[in-house]
C-alpha positions as CSV (number, residue, x, y, z in Angstrom):
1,X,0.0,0.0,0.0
2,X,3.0,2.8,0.7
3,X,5.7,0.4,-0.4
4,X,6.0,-0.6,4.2
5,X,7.7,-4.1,4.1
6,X,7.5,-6.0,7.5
7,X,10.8,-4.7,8.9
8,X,9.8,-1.3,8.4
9,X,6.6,-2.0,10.1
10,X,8.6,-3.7,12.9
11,X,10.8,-0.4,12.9
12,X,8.0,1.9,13.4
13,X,6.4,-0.2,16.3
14,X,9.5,0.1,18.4
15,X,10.2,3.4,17.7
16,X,6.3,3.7,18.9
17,X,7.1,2.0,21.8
18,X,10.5,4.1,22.8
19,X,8.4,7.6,22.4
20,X,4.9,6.3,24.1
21,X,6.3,4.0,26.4
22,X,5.0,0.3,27.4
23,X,1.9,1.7,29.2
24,X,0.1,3.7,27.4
25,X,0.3,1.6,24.2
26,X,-3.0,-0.1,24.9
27,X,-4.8,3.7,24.6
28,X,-3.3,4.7,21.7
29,X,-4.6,0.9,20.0
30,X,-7.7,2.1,21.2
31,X,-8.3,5.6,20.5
32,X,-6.9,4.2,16.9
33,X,-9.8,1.5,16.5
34,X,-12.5,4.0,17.6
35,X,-11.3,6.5,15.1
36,X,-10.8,3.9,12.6
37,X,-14.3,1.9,13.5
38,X,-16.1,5.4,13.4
39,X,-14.1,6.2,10.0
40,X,-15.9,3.3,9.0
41,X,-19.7,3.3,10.1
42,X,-19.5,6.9,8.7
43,X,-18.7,6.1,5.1
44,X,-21.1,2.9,5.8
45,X,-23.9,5.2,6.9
46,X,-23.7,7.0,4.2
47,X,-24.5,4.1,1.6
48,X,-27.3,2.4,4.4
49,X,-28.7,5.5,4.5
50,X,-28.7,6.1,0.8
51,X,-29.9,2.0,1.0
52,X,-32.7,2.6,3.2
53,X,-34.3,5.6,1.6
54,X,-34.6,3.3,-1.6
55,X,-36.0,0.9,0.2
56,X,-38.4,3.1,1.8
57,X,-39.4,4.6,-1.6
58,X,-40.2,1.0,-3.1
59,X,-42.2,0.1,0.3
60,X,-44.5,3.4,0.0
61,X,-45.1,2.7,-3.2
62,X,-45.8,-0.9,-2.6
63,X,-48.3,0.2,0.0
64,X,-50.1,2.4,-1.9
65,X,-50.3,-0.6,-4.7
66,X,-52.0,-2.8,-2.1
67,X,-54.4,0.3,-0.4
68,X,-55.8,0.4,-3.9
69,X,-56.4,-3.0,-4.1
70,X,-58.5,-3.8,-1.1
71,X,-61.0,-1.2,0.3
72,X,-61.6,-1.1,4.1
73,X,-65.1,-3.5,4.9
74,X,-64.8,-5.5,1.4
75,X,-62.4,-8.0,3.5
76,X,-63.6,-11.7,3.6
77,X,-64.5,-12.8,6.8
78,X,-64.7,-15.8,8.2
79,X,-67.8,-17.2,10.3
């Protein structure tokens, strides 16, 4: 992806750890996955949300289809 081989990645974890320290790596993983999980549910929400309004466009007119079809009282009953 930017050309990081394995040692590089290996280099930039311990130079991670030197400046951060031992303790305080298990924030930054974390504030890192929240930004990174809310990153994602963002661009996600954007295509359910474009998703769901479709959806809800088909199900109106859907509804409508069937409100034509059967008038309130005209329903079969059963005795």
């Amino acid at each position: 992806m930017f050309g990081l081989g394995p040692s590089e990645l290996i280099l930039i974890l311990l130079l991670v750890l030197v400046v951060f320290g031992a303790g305080k790596l298990p924030e930054i993983g974390g504030a890192l996955g929240k930004g990174l999980r809310s990153f994602k549910d963002a661009v996600d929400g954007e295509h359910d949300q474009k998703h769901s309004q479709d959806a809800k466009q088909v199900e109106d007119t859907s509804s409508e289809e069937r409100s034509h079809e059967s008038k309130p009282g005209e329903g079969k009953r059963d005795h």
